[in-house]
N, C-alpha and C positions, 0 to 999 in steps of 0.2 A: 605688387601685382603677382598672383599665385599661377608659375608657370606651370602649363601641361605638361601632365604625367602622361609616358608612353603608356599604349594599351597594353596590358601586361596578358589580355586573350590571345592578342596578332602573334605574341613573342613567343608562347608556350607554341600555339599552334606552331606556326616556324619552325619550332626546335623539331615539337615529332612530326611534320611532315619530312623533316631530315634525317628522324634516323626510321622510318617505314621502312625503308628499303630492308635494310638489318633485320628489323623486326619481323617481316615478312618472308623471308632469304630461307630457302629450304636449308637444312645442315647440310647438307655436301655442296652449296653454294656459298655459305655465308665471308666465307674466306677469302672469296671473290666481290663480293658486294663490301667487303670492309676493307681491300685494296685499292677500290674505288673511292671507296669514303677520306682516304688516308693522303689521295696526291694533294688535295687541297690544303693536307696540314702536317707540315714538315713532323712537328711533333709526337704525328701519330706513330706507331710502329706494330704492325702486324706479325706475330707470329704464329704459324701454325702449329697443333697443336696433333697433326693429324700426321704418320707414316705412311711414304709412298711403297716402302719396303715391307712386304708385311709375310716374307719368307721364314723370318725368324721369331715371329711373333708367336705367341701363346693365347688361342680363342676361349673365350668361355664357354664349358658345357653345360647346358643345363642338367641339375640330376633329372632322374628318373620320374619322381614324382613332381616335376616341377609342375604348375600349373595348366600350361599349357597341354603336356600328356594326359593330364586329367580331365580336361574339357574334350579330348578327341576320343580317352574312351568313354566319355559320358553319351558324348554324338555318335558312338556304334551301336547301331539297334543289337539286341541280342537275338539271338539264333531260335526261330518255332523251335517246337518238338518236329513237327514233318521236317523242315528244314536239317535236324538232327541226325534223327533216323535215317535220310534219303542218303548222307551222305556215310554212313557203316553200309548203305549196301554191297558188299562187294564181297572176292574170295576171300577166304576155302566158305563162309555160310551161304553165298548168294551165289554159286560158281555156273546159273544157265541163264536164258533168258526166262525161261519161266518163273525159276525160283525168284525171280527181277520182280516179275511182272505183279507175280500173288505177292509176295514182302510191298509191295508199291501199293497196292490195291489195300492190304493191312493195314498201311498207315494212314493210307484216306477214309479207312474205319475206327479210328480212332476216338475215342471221347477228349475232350481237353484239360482230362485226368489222367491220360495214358492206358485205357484202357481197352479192347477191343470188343465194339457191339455191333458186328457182324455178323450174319451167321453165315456159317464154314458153306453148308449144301448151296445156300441161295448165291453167295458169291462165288465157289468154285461154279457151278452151273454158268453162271457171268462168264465168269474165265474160258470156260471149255474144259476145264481140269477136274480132277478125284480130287474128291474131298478129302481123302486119304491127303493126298499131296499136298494138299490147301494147309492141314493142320498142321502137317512135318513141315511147315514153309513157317507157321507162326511160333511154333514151338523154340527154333532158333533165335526167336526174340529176348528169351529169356538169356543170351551171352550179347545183347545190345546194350548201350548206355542211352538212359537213364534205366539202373536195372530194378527189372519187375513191368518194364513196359508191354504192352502187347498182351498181356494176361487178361481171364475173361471176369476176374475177382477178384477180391483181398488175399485169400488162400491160395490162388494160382500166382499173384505176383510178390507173395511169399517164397513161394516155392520158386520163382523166378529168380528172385533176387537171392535164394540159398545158391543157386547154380554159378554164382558167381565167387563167392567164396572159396576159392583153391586154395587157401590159408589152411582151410581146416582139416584136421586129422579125421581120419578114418569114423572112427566110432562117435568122434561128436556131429560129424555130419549126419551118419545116420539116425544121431538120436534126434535131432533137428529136422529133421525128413519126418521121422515118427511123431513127433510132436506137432508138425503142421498138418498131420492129416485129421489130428481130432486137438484142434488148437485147446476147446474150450477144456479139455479135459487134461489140459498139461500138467496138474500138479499130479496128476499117475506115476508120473514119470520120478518124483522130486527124491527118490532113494537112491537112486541113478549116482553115480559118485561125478558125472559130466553136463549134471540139470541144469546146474548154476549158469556155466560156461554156455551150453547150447541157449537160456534165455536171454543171457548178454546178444546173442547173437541175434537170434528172435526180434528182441524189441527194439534193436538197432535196423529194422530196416524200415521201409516209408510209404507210406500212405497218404494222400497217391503217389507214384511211383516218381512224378518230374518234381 
């Protein structure tokens, strides 16, 4: 006669319904749930694995580029051009509230190439201000970052972005002044013993300006 064999489903089940606990046990509990486990069986022996003293201990830094820094600067929107701009406004270029007000009013005439398609009369008259004032207000754009912003053309944010250059000497700034006023005719220049240098300077600036 063929005796019955235990249900070997009842018996597995049994086992993991017994170690759930464990299996489920958040880590900073498990050590507790496996002291539990252990009074039933003299055999067991728990030891921690974990310091309560952690004065002398030594943390891990992440470097720099660890992953994490790079998904938090990927999650930071990057900064408008207005948002830019608004935040140079300030002294020695911006030193009233007017000169605030027209620079402010500049950059809400902005194209989304950096450059301004305003006109000077119809917006100062907005203002209450001289158009005089309105220009000498946008004129300081040209020492703003991104340089050559604020300009009314390629030629003016040329000329924008030279004014930035305090690198350069004397006589190659001027030959680069002379040379952006009649760009197309710049090889006039090319006997010049400082042509070379002032076009390195030339075709290194940007179009458009951000």
């Amino acid at each position: 006669m063929l005796r019955a064999r235990p249900n070997l489903k009842n018996k597995l089940s049994a086992t993991l319904k017994s170690w759930l606990p464990i299996l489920q046990s958040d880590p900073l509990e498990i050590e507790e749930t496996l002291l539990n486990c252990a009074k039933d069986n003299p055999f067991v022996r728990v030891q921690s694995g974990m310091r309560t003293d952690f004065s002398s201990q030594k943390f891990y830094k992440p470097p720099k580029n660890a992953l994490g820094d790079q998904i938090e600067r990927l999650s930071v929107r990057p900064k408008t051009l207005h948002q830019t701009l608004s935040e140079q406004l300030l002294p020695p270029l911006f030193p009233t509230e007017i000169s605030l007000k027209i620079a402010a009013d500049i950059i809400d005439n902005l194209s989304p190439e950096g450059y301004f398609e305003g006109d000077t009369q119809t917006q100062a008259l907005d203002l209450g201000v001289e158009a005089s004032d309105y220009e000498k207000v946008r004129q300081r754009f040209a020492y703003l970052d991104p340089p050559g912003v604020g300009a009314r053309d390629l030629l003016e944010s040329f000329t924008f972005q030279l004014a930035q250059h305090e690198e350069l000497d004397t006589p190659t700034y001027e030959l680069c002044a002379k040379i952006l006023k009649d760009l197309e005719q710049h090889q006039k220049h090319r006997h010049n013993p400082l042509y070379s240098k002032a076009m390195q300077v030339i075709t290194s600036f940007k179009n458009p300006p951000p």
